[in-house]
C-alpha positions as CSV (number, residue, x, y, z in Angstrom):
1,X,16.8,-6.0,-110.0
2,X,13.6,-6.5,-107.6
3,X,11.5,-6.7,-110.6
4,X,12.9,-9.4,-111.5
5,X,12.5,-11.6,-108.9
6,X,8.8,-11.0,-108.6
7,X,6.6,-14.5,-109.5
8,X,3.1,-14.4,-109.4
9,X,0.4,-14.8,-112.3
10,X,-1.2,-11.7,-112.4
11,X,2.2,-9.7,-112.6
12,X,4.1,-10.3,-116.4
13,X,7.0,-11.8,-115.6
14,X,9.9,-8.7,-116.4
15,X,13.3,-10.9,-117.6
16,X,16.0,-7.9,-117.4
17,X,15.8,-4.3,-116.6
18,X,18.1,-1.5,-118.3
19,X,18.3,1.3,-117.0
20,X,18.7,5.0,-119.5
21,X,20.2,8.1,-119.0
22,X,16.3,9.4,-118.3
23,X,14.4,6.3,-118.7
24,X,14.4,3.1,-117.7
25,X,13.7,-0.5,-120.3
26,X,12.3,-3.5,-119.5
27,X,12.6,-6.9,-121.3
28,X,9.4,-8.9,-120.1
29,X,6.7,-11.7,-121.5
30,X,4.5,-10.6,-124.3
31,X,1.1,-10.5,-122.9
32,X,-1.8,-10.6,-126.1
33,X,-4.8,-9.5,-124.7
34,X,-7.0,-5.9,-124.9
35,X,-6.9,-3.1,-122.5
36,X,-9.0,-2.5,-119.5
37,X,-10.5,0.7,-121.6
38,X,-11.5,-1.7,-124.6
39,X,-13.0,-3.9,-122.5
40,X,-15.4,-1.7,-120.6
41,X,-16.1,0.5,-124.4
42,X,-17.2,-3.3,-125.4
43,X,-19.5,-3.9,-122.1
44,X,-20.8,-0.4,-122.1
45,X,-21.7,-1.1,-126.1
46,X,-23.1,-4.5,-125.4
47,X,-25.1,-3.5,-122.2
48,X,-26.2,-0.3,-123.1
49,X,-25.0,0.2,-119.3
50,X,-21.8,0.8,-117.1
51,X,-20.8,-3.2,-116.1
52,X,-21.8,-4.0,-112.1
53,X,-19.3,-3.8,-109.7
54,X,-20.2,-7.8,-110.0
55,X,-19.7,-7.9,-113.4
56,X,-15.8,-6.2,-112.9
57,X,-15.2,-8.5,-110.2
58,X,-13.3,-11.4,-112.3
59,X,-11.3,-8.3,-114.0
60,X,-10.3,-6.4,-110.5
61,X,-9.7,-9.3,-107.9
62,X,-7.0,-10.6,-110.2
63,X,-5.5,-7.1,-110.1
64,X,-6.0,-6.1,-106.6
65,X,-4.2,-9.9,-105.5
66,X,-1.3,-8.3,-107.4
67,X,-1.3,-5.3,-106.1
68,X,-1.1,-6.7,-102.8
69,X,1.4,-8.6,-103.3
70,X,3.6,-5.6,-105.0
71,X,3.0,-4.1,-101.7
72,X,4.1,-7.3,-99.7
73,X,7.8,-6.9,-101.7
74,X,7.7,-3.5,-100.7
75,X,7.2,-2.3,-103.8
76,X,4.5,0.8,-105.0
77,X,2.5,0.3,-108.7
């Protein structure tokens, strides 16, 4: 499975994929973290204000290298 195969550490790292009659399951890393949502709640709370484009940088370059590279394998996210 292509999923598999992908390495890079922005991406969790997907060991096996099974596939359903309508569905598909993954068996990947366990990420512990928060959401992108809870995140910008607890900015929003703490500024009193949206974050800057600034302040999402370190959150969206991470995710956009990813992206790219998704696209690089020729995959779509």
């Amino acid at each position: 499975v292509k999923l598999a195969r992908l390495s890079h550490p922005n991406i969790v790292k997907v060991f096996h994929y099974i596939p359903g009659e309508t569905t598909g399951f993954m068996i990947m890393d366990f990420v512990d973290g928060r959401t992108l949502a809870d995140h910008l709640a607890e900015c929003r709370a703490r500024l009193n204000r949206p974050p800057t484009l600034e302040e999402l940088r370190p959150l969206l370059e991470p995710a956009l290298d990813a992206l790219a590279y998704l696209h690089g394998a020729g995959l779509v996210h």
